[in-house]
N, C-alpha and C positions, 0 to 999 in steps of 0.2 A: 159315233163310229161311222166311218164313211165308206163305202166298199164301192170298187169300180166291175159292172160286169163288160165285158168286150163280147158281141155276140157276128156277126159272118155277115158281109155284104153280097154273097156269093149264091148266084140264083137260078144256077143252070146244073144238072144231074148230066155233066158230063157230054158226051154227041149224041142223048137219049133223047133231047128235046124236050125233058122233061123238066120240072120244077123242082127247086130243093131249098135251102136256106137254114132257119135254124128249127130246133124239134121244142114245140109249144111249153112241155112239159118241164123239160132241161129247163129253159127258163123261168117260168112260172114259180113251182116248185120251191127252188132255193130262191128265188126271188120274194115270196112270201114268206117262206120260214125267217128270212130275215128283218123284210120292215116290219112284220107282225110282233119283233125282236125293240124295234124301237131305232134298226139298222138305217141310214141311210144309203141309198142306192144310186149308183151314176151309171148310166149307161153310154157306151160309146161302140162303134161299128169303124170298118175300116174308109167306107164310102161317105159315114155318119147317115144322118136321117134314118128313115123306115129301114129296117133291117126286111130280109123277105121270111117268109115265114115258111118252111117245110109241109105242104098240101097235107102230106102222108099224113103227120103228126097231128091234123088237126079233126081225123078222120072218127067218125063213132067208136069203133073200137079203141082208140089211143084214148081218149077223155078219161080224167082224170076230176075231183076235187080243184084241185088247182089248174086246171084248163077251163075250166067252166067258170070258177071264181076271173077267170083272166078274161072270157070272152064276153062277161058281163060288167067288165070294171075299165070305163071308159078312158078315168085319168090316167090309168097305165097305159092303156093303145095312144094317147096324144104321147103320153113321156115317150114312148118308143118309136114313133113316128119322128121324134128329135134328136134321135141319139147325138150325141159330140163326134168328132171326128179322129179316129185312134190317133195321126198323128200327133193332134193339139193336144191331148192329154199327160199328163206327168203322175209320175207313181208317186212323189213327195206330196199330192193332193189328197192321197187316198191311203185305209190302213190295209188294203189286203185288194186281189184282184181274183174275179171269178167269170170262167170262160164257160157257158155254155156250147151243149152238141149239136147232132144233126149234119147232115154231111157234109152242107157248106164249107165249113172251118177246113176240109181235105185240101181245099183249092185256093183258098185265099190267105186264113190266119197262117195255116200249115207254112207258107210263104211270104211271108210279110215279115221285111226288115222290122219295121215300127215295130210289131207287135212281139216279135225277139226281145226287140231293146229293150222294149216297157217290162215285158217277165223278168228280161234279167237284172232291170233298175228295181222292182221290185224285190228281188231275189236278195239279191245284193245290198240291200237297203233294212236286212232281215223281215221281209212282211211276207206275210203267206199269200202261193200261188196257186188257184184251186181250176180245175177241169175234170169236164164228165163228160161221157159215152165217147166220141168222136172230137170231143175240144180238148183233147193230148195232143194231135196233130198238130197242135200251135209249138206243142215244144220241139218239132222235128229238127230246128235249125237253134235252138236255143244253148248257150255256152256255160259253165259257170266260168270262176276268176282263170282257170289253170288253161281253159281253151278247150277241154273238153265237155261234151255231151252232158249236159243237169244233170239226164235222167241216169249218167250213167252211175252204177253202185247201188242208185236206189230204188225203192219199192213201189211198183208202182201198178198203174191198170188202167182198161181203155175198151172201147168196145172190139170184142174178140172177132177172130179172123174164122168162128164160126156162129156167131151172128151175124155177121155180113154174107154168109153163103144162104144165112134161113130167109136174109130177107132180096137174098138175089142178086146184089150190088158189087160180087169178088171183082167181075172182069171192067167195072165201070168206073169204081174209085182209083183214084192217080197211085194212091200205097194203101196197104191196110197199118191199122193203126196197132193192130199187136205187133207185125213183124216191125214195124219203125221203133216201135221202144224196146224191144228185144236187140236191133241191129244197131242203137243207140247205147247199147249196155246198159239197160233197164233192167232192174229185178220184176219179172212182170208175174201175177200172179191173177186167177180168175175163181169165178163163182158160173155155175151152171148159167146156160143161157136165160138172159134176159131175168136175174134175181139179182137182189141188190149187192154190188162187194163196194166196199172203198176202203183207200188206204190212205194214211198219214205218213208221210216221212221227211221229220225234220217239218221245214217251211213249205214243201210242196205235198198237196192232196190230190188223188185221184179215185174218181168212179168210172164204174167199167161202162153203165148203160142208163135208158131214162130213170130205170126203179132205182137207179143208188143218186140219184141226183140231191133230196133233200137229206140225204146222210152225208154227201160232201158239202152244202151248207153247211151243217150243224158240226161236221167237223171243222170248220172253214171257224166259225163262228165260238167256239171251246178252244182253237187256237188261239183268237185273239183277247178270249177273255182271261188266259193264263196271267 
């Protein structure tokens, strides 16, 4: 089994001057739950190579099991120093595709023809499309067959529009990513801040924040073991 994750080449938090890119966890997280599965993983970025990495996320309080296991596992910092390059990539390569968070994905995936195309050739192709906290933004411009919005009808979640107030970021981010899957026709539904929710529907999954990130692997990964 082969799974593609796509993670943000995007490394600027806005006219803040600050840093940002993807959040250690999001990654990590369902990244392990899966090779540790016997899963193979491909990673690919929009710029390809080093992805940048979210400072916040990497901070003593964020640590995690699996951020720890990651800053100590060398082979994976070389794999992700080489990601492939979203274009080059093809969804007939792979059996499912998994988008990690962190704000990055607001500015770039959120945007990016490629990485439209590639959800919807996966979509379309029946494989499962999975994203967590802030990597829903990738679906903002995504279609199904009829021309309308993926999300729209279905069930979904992303990081709320009042976690982004607890961590300061409403006036900074380009859209929040609840009201885009709500103005997309999304069924969006939440879990208390910063507690794990995800949902399943159909071929696409979504978690809301980092804590539901290895329950959208393992949903990701019961999809494809049906």
């Amino acid at each position: 089994m082969k799974i593609l994750f796509v993670l943000t080449s995007h490394d600027q938090l806005g006219n803040t001057r600050e840093k940002t890119g993807f959040w250690i966890e999001e990654f990590a997280s369902p990244y392990y739950y899966l090779v540790d599965k016997g899963v193979d993983v491909i990673l690919a970025s929009p710029n390809g190579g080093q992805p940048p990495i979210d400072p916040t996320s990497d901070k003593p309080e964020n640590q995690t099991e699996a951020t720890i296991r990651f800053k100590a596992d060398k082979d994976l910092q070389e794999k992700l120093s080489k990601t492939h390059k979203l274009s080059e990539v093809s969804a007939k390569d792979y059996d499912a595709v998994f988008y990690p968070g962190g704000h990055g994905p607001l500015w770039d995936l959120a945007e990016s023809a490629d990485s439209a195309k590639l959800i919807e050739s996966f979509y379309n192709s029946g494989k499962p499309v999975a994203f967590v906290c802030h990597a829903p933004a990738a679906l903002k411009h995504v279609k199904n067959t009829s021309g309308e919005p993926l999300v729209k009808g279905k069930k979904v979640t992303g990081f709320t529009n009042s976690e982004e107030a607890l961590v300061q970021l409403t006036d900074i981010v380009p859209f929040l990513v609840e009201d885009m899957l709500k103005q997309n026709g999304g069924i969006y539904s939440k879990a208390a801040d910063f507690e794990a929710h995800a949902l399943e529907d159909g071929l696409l999954i979504t978690g809301q924040n980092p804590a539901s990130s290895e329950k959208v692997a393992e949903l990701l990964l019961n999809k494809l073991q049906k």
